[in-house]
N, C-alpha and C positions, 0 to 999 in steps of 0.2 A: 342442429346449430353448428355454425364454424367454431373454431377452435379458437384460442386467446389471441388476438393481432402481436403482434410482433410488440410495437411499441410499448404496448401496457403491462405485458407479458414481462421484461426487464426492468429492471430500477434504474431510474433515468435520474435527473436532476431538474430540479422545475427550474421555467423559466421567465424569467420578469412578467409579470402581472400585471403593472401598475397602468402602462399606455394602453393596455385592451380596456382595463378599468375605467378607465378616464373616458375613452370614447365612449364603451357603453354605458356607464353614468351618462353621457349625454344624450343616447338615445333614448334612454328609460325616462330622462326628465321629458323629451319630444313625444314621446306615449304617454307621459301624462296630459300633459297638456293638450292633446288632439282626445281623448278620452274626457277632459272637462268639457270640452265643445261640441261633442257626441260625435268624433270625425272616429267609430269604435275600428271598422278595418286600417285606418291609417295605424291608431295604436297600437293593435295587434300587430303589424310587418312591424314598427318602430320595436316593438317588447322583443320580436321574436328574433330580428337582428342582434340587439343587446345580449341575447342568452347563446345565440350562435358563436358571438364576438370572444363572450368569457367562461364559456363549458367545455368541456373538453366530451365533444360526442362520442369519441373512440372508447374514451372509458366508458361511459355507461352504455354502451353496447358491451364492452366484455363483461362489466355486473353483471348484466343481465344472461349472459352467457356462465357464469358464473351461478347466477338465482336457478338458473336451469338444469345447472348438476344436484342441485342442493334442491331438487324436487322443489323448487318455488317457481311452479311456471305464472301464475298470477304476477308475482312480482315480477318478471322475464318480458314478459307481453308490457307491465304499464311503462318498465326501462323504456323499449324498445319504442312501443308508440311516443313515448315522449321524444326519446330523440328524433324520430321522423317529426314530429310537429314542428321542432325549432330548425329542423333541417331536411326540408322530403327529399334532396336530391340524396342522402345518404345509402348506397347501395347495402352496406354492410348490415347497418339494420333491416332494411327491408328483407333483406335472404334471411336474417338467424329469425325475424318475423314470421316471414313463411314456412320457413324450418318449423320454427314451434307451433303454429297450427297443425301442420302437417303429423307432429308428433305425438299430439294430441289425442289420446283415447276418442273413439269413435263416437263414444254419448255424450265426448264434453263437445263436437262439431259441430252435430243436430241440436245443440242445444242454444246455440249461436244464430241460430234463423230468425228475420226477421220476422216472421209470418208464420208463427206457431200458430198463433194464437186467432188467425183469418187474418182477412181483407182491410176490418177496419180494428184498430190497434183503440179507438175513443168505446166499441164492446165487443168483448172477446168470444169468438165463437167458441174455444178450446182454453179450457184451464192447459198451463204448462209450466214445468219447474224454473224460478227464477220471474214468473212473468211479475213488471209491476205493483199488480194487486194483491198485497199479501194475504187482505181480508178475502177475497174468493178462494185462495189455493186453500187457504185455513178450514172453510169451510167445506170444500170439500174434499179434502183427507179426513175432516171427522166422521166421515160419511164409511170409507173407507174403511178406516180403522175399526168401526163399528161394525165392520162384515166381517172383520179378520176372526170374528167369535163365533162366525157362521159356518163359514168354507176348511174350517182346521181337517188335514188329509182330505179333502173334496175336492171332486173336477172342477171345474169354475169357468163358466162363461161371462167374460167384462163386456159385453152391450155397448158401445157409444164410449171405445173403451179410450178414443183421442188418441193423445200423443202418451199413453201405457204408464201413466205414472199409478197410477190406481191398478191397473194390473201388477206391477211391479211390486205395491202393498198387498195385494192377495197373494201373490206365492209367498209371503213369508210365513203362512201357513197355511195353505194350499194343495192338494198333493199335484194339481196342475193348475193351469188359467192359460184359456184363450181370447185375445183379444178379435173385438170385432168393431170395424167402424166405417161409414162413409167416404171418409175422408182419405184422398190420394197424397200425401206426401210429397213434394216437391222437391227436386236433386239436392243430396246435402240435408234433407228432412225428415228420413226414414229413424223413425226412436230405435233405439236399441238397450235392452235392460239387463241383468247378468241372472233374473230369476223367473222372466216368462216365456213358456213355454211358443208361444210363437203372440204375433202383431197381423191382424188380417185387413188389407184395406184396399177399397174401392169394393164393401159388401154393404149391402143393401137392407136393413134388419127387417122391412115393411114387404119384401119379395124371396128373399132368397132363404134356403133352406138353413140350419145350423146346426151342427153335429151337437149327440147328446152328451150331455154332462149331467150332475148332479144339481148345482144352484149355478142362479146365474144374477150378476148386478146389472141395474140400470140407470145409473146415478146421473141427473142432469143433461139426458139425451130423450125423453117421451115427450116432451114439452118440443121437442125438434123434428121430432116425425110428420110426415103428411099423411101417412095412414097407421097413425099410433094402434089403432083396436088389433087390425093384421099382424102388425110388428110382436103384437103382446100377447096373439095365439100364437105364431110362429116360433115365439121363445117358450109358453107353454110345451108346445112338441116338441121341445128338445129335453126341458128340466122340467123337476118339479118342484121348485122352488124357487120368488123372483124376491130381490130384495132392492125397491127401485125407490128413485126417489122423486119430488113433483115440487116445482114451486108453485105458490101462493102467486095467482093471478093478477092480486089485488095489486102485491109489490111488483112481480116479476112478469107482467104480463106482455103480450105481441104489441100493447100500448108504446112499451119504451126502448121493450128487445127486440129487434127486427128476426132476430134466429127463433123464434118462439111461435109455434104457430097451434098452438092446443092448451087454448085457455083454462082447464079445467079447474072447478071447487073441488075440494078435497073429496066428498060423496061422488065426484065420477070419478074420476080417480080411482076408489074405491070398485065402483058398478063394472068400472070395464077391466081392473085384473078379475074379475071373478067374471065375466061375461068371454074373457079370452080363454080363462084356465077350462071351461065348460067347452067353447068353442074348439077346442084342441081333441073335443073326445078323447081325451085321458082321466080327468076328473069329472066331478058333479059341482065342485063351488071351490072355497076357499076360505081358509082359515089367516087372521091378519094380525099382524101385531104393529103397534105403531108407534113411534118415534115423532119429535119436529126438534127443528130449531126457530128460535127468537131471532128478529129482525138485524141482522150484524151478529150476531153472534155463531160462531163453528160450534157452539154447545148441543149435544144430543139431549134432549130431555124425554123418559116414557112419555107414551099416552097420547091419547088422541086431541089434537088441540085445531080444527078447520080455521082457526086464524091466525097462526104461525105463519113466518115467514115461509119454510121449508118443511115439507112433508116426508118422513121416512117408513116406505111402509116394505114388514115383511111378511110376501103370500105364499100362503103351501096349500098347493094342491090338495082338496080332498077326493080320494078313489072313487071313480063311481061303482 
């Protein structure tokens, strides 16, 4: 951020107000008026002149220069874009603008993309901190948070682990976590967390090998596999332990999700971690404990309930 401009920086004496007043009173009445008649861009250049005519931009650019010593960069950014709105030719904001992106912590950057979340923004391939929908992020942090009781000092493989916000909840107690996920990051897009131990992407969970760990999650990524059954011995041979989760086709199915391509009832679901953990030649079957949530609700409730919204199940391996 530049330093205090000269002018705002000294105690000046103000100066008549009243004919800037006057004109813009008349432009702000021209904004209303072309705004009763739905002329809306006409009112907007009419409003945005008026607030040009009687603001003084130079100050709130040094506020905001100002909110930015005083650790309020939120307040800093809305200064500044504001003043660009009433005035884009304004240099001085646009640099202390750039400035404060630029000074930006690295995860408040990435987290600024438009396209966390995929392609279409109306269903989100990727939960992501901040996205819109408070109800999906809510729901699956409860999910999360429900492992945190699993993985305490455990290696930990996060599965379809996105943009690592669920990974970043297993290390808090965790003794590591590795993220894993399809998905290539785009320049300006790569997460960054301050407690996981690494972020792995453009891996394949249906093909490619995955180093062992202890347990591993798979929260809201089996339902997106093309070859889920592979994917779920694959992760078999690395842990022995999965603790994943599965929507209810009824609600959540490839009917409405386009990202969904394995419609499963909760009994396959069931059939195929135990047909993976077998397949892996490590075990003989699997032992299940199960969880759901209720339709809109992030609530974990025991017990097996095949018409729940969401299915939370955890398998451990049994020795052959």
């Amino acid at each position: 951020m530049s330093a205090l401009s000269e002018p705002a920086a000294r105690a000046a004496a103000p100066s008549p107000a009243a004919p800037s007043s006057t004109l813009a009173a008349g432009w702000r009445a021209q904004a209303l008026a072309a705004l009763e008649e739905g002329r809306i861009a006409e009112a907007h250049e009419w409003l945005r002149q008026a607030l040009a005519e009687t603001t003084e931009l130079e100050w709130l650019n040094d506020l905001a220069v100002l909110s930015h010593q005083l650790d309020r960069a939120g307040d800093a950014d809305a200064l500044l874009r504001a003043a660009l709105a009433i005035d884009p030719a304004r240099d001085d904001a646009a640099e202390n603008l750039a400035a404060l992106a630029e000074a930006a912590p690295a995860d408040a950057r990435w987290r600024g993309s438009r396209t966390l979340g995929g392609p279409d923004p109306g269903m989100y391939e990727r939960a992501f901190p901040g996205m819109p929908r408070p109800d999906i992020i809510s729901e699956h942090t409860s999910r999360y948070a429900y492992a945190l009781s699993l993985v305490g000092g455990r290696h930990v493989l996060d599965l379809g682990c996105g943009t690592g916000y669920g990974s970043e909840m297993l290390s808090w107690s965790a003794a590591s976590v590795r993220g894993f996920d399809l998905w290539q990051p785009g320049a300006g897009e790569h997460p960054s967390w301050p407690g996981v131990s690494e972020l792995n992407y453009g891996h394949d969970l249906c093909t490619q090998p995955l180093p062992r760990a202890e347990i591993a999650v798979m929260f809201e990524v089996i339902e997106h596999l093309p070859d889920a059954p592979r994917a779920l011995t694959i992760a078999f041979g690395a842990v022995g332990e999965i603790v994943g989760s599965f929507p209810n086709p009824v609600y959540h199915g490839s009917w409405m999700n386009q990202y969904h391509v394995n419609d499963w009832p909760l009994e396959q679901f069931e059939r195929e971690l135990e047909r993976a953990a077998v397949a892996s030649g490590r075990f003989a079957g699997v032992e299940l404990t199960h969880h759901h949530q209720a339709l809109r609700s992030p609530l974990l409730t025991p017990g097996r309930d095949p018409e729940s919204s969401y299915w939370v199940v955890h398998a451990r391996g049994v020795a052959a």
